[in-house]
C-alpha positions in Angstrom: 0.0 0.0 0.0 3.1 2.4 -0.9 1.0 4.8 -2.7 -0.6 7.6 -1.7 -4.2 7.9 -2.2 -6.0 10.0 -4.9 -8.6 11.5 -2.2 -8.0 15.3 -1.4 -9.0 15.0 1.9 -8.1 12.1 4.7 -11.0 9.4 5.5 -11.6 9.0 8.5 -10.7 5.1 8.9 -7.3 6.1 6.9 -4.5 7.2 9.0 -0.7 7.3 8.1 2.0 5.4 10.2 5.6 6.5 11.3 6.9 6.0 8.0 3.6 8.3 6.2 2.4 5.2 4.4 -1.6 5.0 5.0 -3.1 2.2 7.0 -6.1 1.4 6.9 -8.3 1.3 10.7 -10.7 -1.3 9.8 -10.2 -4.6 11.8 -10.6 -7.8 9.7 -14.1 -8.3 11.3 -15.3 -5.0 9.6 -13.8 -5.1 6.4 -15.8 -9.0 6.0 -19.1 -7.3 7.5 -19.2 -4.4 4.6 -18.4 -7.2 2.1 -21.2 -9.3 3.1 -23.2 -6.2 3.0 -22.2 -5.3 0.0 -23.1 -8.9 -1.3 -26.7 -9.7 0.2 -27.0 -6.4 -1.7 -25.8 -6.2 -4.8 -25.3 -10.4 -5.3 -28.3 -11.4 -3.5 -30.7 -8.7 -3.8 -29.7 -8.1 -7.1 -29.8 -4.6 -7.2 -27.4 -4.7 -10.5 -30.5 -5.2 -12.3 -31.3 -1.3 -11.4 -30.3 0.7 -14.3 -28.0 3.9 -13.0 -27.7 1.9 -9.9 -25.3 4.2 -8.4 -22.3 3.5 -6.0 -24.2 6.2 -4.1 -27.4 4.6 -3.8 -25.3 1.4 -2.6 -23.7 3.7 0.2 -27.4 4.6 1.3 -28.7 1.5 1.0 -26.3 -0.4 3.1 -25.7 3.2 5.4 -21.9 3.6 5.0 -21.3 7.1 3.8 -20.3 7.5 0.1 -16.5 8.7 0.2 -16.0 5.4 2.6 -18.1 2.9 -0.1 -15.4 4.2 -2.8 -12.7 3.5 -1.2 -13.6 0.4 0.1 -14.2 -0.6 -3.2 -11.3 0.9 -4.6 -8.6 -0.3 -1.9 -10.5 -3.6 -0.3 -11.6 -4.8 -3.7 -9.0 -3.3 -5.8 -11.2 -2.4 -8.7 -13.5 0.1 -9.7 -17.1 0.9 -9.1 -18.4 0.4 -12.4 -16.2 -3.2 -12.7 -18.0 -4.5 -9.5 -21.5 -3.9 -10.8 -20.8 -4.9 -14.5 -19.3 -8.2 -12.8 -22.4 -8.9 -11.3 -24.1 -8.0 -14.4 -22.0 -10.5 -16.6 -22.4 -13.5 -14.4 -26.0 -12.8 -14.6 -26.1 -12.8 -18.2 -24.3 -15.6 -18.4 -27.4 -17.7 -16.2 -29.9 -16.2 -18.5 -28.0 -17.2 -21.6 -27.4 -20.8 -20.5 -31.1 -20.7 -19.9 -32.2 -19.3 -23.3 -29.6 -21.9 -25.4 -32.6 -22.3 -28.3 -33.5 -18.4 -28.7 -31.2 -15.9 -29.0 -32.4 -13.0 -28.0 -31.4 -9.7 -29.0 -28.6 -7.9 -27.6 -30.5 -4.6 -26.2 -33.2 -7.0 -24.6 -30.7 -8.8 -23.1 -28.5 -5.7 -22.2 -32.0 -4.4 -20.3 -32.6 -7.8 -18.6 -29.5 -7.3 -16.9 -29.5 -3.5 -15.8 -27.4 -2.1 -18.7 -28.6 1.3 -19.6 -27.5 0.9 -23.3 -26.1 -1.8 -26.1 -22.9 -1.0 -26.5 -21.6 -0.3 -22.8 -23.1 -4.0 -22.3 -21.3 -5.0 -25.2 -18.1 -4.0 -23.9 -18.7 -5.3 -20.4 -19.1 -8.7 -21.6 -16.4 -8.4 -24.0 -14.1 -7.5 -21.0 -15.1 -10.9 -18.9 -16.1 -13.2 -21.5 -13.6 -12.1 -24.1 -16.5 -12.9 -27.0 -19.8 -11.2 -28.0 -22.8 -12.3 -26.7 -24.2 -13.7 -29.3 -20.8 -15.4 -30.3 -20.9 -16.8 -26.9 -24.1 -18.1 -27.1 -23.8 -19.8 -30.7 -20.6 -21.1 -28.8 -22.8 -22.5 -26.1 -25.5 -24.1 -28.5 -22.4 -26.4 -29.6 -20.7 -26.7 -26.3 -17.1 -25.0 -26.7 -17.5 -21.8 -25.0 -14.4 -19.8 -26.4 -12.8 -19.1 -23.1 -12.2 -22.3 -22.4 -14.5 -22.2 -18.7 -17.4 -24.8 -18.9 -19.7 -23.2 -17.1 -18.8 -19.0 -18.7 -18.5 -17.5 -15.3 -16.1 -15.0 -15.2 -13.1 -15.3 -12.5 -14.6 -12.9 -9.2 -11.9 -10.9 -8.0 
């Protein structure tokens, strides 16, 4: 954790230690309870499906203010907001398409099944984890060789 954070001002569970490196306050047990809230919410809950389903409405929802949410997910999860939700969206696409092997449906109905507020930022989503198209991907299902080589699609969870 050498480098310094992007945030103009300090949060209040960052401190630095003798050396000015930050450190983080939050005890194990903490860091696992805002993860398992974050996951009943998101995962469970599915709230992905939400268009515009903002990391703010997330911070309200599971009542952790908003500057701690983002860097939780930024420095516990190590990714970005956008790649946790998209994430949840992919896997979920991927259930729907194993379901839905004899009709393809089209892209922006399938983009709007999963909470994608347009074609192409779905698209490129699915590209990102799947590394194929979704209708590539499901042609590839309908024979059995999904491109990526993974037998059930699901893309690795960080």
């Amino acid at each position: 954790m050498g480098e310094k954070l992007p945030y103009n001002k300090k949060l209040f569970f960052l401190s630095e230690d003798e050396a000015g490196e930050e450190k983080l306050f939050l005890s194990e047990k903490k860091i696992e309870d805002i993860r398992t809230r974050i996951d009943v919410l998101i995962g469970q809950q599915k709230t992905f499906l939400k268009t515009h389903y903002t990391l703010a409405r997330i911070a309200e929802d599971i009542s952790i203010p908003y500057y701690q949410l983002s860097a939780f997910v930024n420095l516990i999860l190590k990714q970005r907001y956008n790649d946790l939700i998209n994430q949840y969206r992919i896997n979920y696409c991927l259930e729907l398409l194993r379901e839905k092997k004899n009709g393809i449906p089209k892209v922006h109905e399938l983009a709007n099944a999963c909470g994608f507020g347009n074609r192409n930022t779905f698209i490129n989503a699915f590209k990102k984890y799947v590394h194929t198209t979704p209708i590539e991907y499901l042609n590839q299902l309908k024979s059995g060789q999904p491109k990526d080589g993974r037998s059930n699609g699901v893309p690795v969870q960080k």
